[in-house]
N, C-alpha and C positions, 0 to 999 in steps of 0.2 A: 504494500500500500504506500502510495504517493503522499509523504509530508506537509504541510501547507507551504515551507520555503520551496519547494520542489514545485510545486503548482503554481506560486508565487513567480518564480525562475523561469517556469514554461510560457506562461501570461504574458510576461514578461518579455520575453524572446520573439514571443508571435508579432511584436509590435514595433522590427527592429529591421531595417536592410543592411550586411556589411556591405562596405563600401574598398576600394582597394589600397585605401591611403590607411586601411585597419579601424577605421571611423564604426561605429553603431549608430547610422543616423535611427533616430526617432521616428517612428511617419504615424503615430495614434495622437490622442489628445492632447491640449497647448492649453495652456494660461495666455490669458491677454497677451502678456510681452512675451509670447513667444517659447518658452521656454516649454518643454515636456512636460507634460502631467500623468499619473502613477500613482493608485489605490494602492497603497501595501500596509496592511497589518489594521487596516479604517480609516486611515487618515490618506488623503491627498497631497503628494509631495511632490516636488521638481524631481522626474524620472532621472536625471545626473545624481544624484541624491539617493534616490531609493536604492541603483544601481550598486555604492557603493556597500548599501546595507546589504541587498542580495548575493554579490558575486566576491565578496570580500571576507575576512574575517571580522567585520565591524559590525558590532552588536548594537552600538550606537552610533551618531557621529557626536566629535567633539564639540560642545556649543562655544558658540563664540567665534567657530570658523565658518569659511565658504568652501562648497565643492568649486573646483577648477578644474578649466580644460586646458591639458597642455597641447592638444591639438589644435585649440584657439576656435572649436567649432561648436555654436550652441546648441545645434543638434546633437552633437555624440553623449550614447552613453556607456561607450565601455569602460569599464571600470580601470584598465592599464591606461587609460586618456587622463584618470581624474584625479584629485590627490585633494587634502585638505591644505587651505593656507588661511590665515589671516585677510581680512577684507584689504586692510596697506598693503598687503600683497599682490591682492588680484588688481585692487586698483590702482597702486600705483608702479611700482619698475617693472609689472608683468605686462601692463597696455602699453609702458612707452616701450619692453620690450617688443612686443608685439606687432608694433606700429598701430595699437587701436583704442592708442588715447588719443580723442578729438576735440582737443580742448582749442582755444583762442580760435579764431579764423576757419579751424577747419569745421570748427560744430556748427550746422548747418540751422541750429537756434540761438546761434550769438546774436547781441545787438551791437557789440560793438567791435572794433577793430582796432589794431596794432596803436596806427592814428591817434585814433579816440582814446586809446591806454595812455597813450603818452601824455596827451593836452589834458586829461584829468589827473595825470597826476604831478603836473604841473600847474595848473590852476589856483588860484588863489580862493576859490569860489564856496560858499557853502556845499557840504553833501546834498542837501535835498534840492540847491539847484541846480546841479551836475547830473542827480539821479532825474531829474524833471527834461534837464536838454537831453538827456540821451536816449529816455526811454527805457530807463531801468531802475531797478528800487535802491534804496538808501542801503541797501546791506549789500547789494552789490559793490556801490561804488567803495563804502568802507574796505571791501574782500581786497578791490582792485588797490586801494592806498595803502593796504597796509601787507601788499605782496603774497596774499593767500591765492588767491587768481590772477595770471597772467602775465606769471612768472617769467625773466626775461636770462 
């Protein structure tokens, strides 16, 4: 007789194409942003996630961390693809290794530019009227003053 991980694993597997770069794309149920979704044990998880519960020795994951793809693919979920890291990890020397950190210019919902970096933090000007000329909030432009964004 078939275990519940075993059924769990089989479920699991029906909902999976390999790919030749060793990827386990996803192709069943998303979350809004995209990401795989995965019934395992009652609860609804990000299938990168469950993956590692299923196909690993991991009875839990560690809290406080994120699962990661070293394959850089939001699709995959095989388990040699993923690994736990800290969020400063994933997000930050892993996307500029990556090439997929889209910060300043390249995010395609900036409002502002290099330019615009510069003459605001040169300005003599109040924050709320810098956030007013630009079209963005007051804790923007503080982020952009005091070098948390947009970093040179």
């Amino acid at each position: 007789m078939t275990n519940d991980s075993e059924k769990d694993k089989e479920r699991f597997l029906k909902n999976i194409e390999k790919d030749a770069s060793g990827c386990w794309r996803w192709c069943a149920g998303r979350f809004s942003d995209g990401y795989a979704a995965f019934c395992l044990r009652g609860r609804t998880l990000l299938a990168h996630r469950a993956s590692l519960l299923l196909f690993t020795e991991k009875k839990e994951l560690t809290p406080g961390l994120v699962v990661c793809h070293s394959c850089r693919n939001k699709d995959c979920v095989n388990p040699e693809h993923l690994s736990e890291k800290t969020k400063e990890e994933n997000n930050g020397s892993d996307r500029i290794r990556d090439g997929t950190d889209i910060g300043g210019e390249r995010n395609p919902r900036s409002k502002l530019c290099w330019e615009a970096v510069r003459r605001i933090r040169q300005s003599q000007e109040s924050r709320k009227t810098l956030a007013e000329c630009y079209g963005v909030s007051k804790s923007c432009i503080i982020s952009v003053l005091r070098n948390k964004t947009w970093k040179e």
